[in-house]
Structures are given as C-alpha cells and as structure tokens.
N, C-alpha and C positions, 0 to 999 in steps of 0.2 A: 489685643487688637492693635495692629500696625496703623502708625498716624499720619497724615501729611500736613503739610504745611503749604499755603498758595497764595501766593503774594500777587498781587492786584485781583480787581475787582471788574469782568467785564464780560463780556456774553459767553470769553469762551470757558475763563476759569467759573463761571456758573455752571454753564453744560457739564465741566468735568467733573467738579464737584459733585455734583446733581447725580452724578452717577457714581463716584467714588464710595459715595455716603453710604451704600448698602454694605459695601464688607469694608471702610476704612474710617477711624476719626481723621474728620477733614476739617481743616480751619483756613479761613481764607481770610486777607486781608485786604483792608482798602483805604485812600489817602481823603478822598472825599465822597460825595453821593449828588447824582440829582435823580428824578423821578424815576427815570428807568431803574438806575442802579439799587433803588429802593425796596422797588418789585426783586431785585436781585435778592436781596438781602430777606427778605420776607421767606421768597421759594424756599433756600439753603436751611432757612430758620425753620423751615416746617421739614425738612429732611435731617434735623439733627446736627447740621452744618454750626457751630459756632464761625461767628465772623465779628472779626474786630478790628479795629481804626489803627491804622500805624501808619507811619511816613520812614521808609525803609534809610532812609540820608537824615533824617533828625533824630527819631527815635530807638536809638542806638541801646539803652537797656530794657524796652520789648519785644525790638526784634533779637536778640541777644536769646532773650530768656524764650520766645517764639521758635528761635529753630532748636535751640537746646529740648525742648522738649517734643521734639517732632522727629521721626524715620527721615522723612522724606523732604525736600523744600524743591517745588517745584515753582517758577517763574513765571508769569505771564505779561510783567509789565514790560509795557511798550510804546511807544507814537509812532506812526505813521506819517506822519503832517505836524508841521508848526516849525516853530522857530529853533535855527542850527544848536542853541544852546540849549534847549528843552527836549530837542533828540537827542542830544547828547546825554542828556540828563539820565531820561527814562531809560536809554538802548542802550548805553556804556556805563556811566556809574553807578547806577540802581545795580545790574546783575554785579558788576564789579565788586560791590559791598554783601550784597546776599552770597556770592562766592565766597568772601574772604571770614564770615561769621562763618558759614557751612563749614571750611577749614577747620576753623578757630573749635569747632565741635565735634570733627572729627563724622560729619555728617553727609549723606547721597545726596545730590541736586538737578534737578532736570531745567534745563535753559532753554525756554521757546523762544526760539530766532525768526529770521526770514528763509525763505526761499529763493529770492530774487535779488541777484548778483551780475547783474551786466550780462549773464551767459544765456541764450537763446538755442534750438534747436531739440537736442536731445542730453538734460543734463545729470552728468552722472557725481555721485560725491567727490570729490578730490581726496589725492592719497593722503596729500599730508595737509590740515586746516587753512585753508585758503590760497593753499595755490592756485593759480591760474582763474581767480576770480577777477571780474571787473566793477567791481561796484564804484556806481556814479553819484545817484541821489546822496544828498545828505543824510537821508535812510537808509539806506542801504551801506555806505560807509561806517554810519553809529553800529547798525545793525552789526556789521561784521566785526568791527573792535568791541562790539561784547561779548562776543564768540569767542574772540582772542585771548582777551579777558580770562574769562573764568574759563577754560581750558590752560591758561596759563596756570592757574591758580590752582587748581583742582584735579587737571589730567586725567587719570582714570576715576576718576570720581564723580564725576560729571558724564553728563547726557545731553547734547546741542540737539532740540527738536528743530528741523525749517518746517514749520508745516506751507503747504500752498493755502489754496483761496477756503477758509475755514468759513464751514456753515452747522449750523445746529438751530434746536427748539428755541433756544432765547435769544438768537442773533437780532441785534437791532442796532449793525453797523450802518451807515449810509448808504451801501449799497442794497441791503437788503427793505431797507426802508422803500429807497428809490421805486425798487421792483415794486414793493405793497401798493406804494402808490398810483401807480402807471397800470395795475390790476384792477385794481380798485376803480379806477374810472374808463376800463373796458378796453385799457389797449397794452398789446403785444407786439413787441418791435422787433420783427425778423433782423436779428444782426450777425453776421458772419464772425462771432467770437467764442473763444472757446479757452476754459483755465482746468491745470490741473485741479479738482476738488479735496476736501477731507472735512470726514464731520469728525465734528467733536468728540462723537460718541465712542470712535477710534482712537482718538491722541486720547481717553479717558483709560482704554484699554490696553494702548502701550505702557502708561503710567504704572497700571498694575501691575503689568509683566513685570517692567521692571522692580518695582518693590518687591517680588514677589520672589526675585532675583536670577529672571530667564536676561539676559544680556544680548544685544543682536550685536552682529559681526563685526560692526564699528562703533565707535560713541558720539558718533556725527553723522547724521544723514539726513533726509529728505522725508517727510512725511505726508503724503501722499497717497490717494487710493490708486487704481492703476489704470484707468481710463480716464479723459479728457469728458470735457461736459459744455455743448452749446450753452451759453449763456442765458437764449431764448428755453430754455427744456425749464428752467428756475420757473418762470412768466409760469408755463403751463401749468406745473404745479402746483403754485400761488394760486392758479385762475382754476385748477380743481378744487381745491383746498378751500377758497370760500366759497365755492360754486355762481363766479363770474365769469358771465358771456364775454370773451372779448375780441377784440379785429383786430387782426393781424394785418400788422403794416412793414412793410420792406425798407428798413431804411439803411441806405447806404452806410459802411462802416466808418468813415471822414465826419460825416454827422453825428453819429452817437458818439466818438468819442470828444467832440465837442462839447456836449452835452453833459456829458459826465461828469462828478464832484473831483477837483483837481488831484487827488488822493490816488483816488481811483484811475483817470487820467494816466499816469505816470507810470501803474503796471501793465497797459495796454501794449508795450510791448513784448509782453512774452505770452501774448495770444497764439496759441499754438504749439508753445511749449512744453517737451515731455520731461518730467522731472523722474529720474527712475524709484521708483518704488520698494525694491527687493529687498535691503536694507530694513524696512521698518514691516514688510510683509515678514521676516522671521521669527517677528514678536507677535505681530498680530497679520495672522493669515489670510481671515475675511474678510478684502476691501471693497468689496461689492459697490456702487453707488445708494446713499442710504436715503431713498427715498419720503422713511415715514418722517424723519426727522426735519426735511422740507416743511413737508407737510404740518406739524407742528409747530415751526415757528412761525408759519401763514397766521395761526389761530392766534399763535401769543401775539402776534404786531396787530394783529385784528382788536385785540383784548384791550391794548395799549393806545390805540385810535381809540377804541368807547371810553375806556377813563380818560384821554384828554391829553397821554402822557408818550405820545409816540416821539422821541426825541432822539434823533440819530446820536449816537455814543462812536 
C-alpha cells in the first residue's frame, strides 16, 4: 500500500486525510492541539490515520525518518494572519525544509500555496513560476517565496497546489464559524460576494491522481472547481442543514466587509474573480459544486457548539 505523509494539522489536511485513508497509509502531522484540533485527531484515529506531534524546524530526526518512510509528503502548513516573522515562518521556511528532506530522500512532494497574488479579473497560471504576479500582503509575498522555494529545490518533483476559498465536512475556519453563527440565530445577509470555491474532497482526489502517477499538464496551477459561488448560497445551506428559518437581510457590500474578521477582510478583493480551472480539471474532471460536503460541516460546527468546543482554527 502506497503511504503519505501530511504535515500540519488543520481542517483541510483532516478532510484529506479522512478520505485518503480508504486506499492510502496516511500519517499526518502536527506542532500543537487545542479542542478542535483534538476532534481532528480522534476522527483520523478511528479512520486508521496515525497522527503524530513533530515541529518540522526542531525536529529534524523525525521528520528525517517521517518522510523517509513515506511515497508521498504533502504540505499543508500555513498562516494566513499574524506577525511578518511567523508568516515567514509557516509560508517560507517550514516548506523550504520539508522540500530540502524530500530531496535529501529522493521523494514526491505536493506544496499547498495560495491563490491570491495581487491579479484580479480572469487568472490564468503563468508560464514560467511567478511571473507577472503581484503579491502585496505579507501573505501573500511568504506565500509566494515558498512556491519559489521548493520549486527551486525540487522542480519536477514537486507539485504547487493554489487552492482558492477551501471548504469541507470539518472546516471550522473563521469564516465558516462566522456563517454557523449568523445561521444559528436566523439571519442571512444578502451580500453581493462571490469566490472561486474547492472542497477538499477534490484536492484529496488530486492527491491521488498524482500518487498514482497521472501528472497534469503543469506542476503549478490553480485549484479550483469551475464556477464561482455567492457567498450568501453558504448561509442557505447552513440554514438547510440545521433546518433554520432565517431572514434575509440586504446588506450593502461596504458594511460586510467591515464586518468581517481582518483575514478574511484582505481577500475581499478578488470577489469576482475567475481563477482558471483546466490545469487541475485534467486530473480530477468532476468539479461540480459539492454540495453534500457543506452540508456536513453545518452538523460538525453544530456538533462542536453542543460540546462547548467551537473555536475558530
């Protein structure tokens, strides 16, 4: 049986896991836990998942002897928010190091990046790794020099996911919390926003592909289902999903993104943008919008409110 190896610990490398577990040994790892990440650790443990504690920048002979005995080492650690040196940390020297063991073993490495590089409208990959990108945020700069990074490092050996706005059964990022919330107490805010999506249960089945050793046309692209998704269509399905009545309210798009946790804030510019698709559709064809998977993780943040542990991650 072909193995992976999955460094951080967090809603998406759960979902992927979670699904890898039926035809792959999957080992995931992680630097600390709180309540949520615990539920994480429990799900994976009742799917056969071994999950163990490593600090991929200290623990230099477990993760050594971690990828060495693994196919695959796929990447998920990241920040989004915090301080310039802790982006740096997670987004540039974390993969920078997991590249350079992967080398060092002679081993395949999938790098989950970003999406969001300063370019708006309709974006297509670039020919050659970063051209004509403008990345601003201190996010989105780490994000890109760990692209650099381990493509430097690795070349065709490596795989750079961007996924866009990632949702699955065990998201309980802040936005998705947000939403549960704002459901929960019966209100839907018609807001004129719209992100490319991708569930998890996709980037779990590119994964495969590539283990399995189907390659798409580039080793950097975009990952992304191929429609755009109202923001507000989330609400509805959350408000199906526990079976809450709730009022729809209009509120101007200058207000909500006010509103919004500053994270989240900051990708509000590329509401409306189309990230192309075709690139990561040669590996995995069905990108349907995935509905039931919404719907799942309504019940798990529901699950997560009655034990007491609903803690945006």
């Amino acid at each position: 049986m072909k193995s992976i190896l999955i460094t951080g610990l967090g809603f998406l490398a759960t979902n992927v896991a979670y699904y890898l577990s039926h035809n792959y040994k999957v080992t995931v790892t992680y630097r600390n836990l709180n309540p949520v990440k615990e539920v994480y650790v429990k799900t994976l443990r009742e799917k056969s998942v071994e999950v163990i504690q490593l600090d991929v920048l200290k623990d230099m002979d477990k993760l050594n002897n971690a990828v060495k005995e693994h196919d695959l080492v796929v990447n998920f650690i990241g920040e989004i928010s915090g301080k310039p040196e802790d982006l740096r940390r997670s987004n540039y020297e974390v993969p920078t190091r997991i590249a350079e063991v992967v080398r060092q073993f002679g081993k395949l490495m999938i790098h989950t990046s970003a999406s969001t590089y300063g370019i708006t409208g309709f974006v297509k990959v670039e020919e050659k790794l970063g051209d004509g990108l403008k990345p601003q945020s201190a996010f989105e700069k780490t994000k890109l020099e760990g692209e650099l990074s381990v493509y430097k490092i690795l070349s065709d050996k490596v795989f750079i996911f961007r996924p866009t706005l990632v949702y699955g059964r065990f998201a309980a990022h802040v936005q998705f919390v947000t939403i549960y919330k704002l459901v929960k107490r019966g209100l839907l805010p018609d807001i004129n926003i719209s992100f490319m999506p991708i569930s998890a249960r996709y980037i779990a089945q590119g994964i495969a592909a590539i283990i399995e050793g189907k390659s798409p046309s580039k080793n950097y692209f975009y990952v992304t289902e191929c429609e755009p998704i109202k923001i507000m269509r989330l609400f509805e399905i959350y408000a199906e999903a526990l079976n809450r009545k709730v009022l729809k309210i209009k509120i101007p798009t200058f207000i909500a993104k006010a509103a919004l946790p500053s994270d989240v804030r900051q990708l509000l510019k590329y509401s409306g943008t189309i990230f192309d698709c075709s690139i990561f559709r040669e590996i995995v064809p069905n990108l349907q919008f995935d509905k039931p998977e919404l719907v799942e993780n309504a019940k798990f943040l529901s699950e997560l409110d009655r034990e007491r542990k609903l803690i945006p991650t």
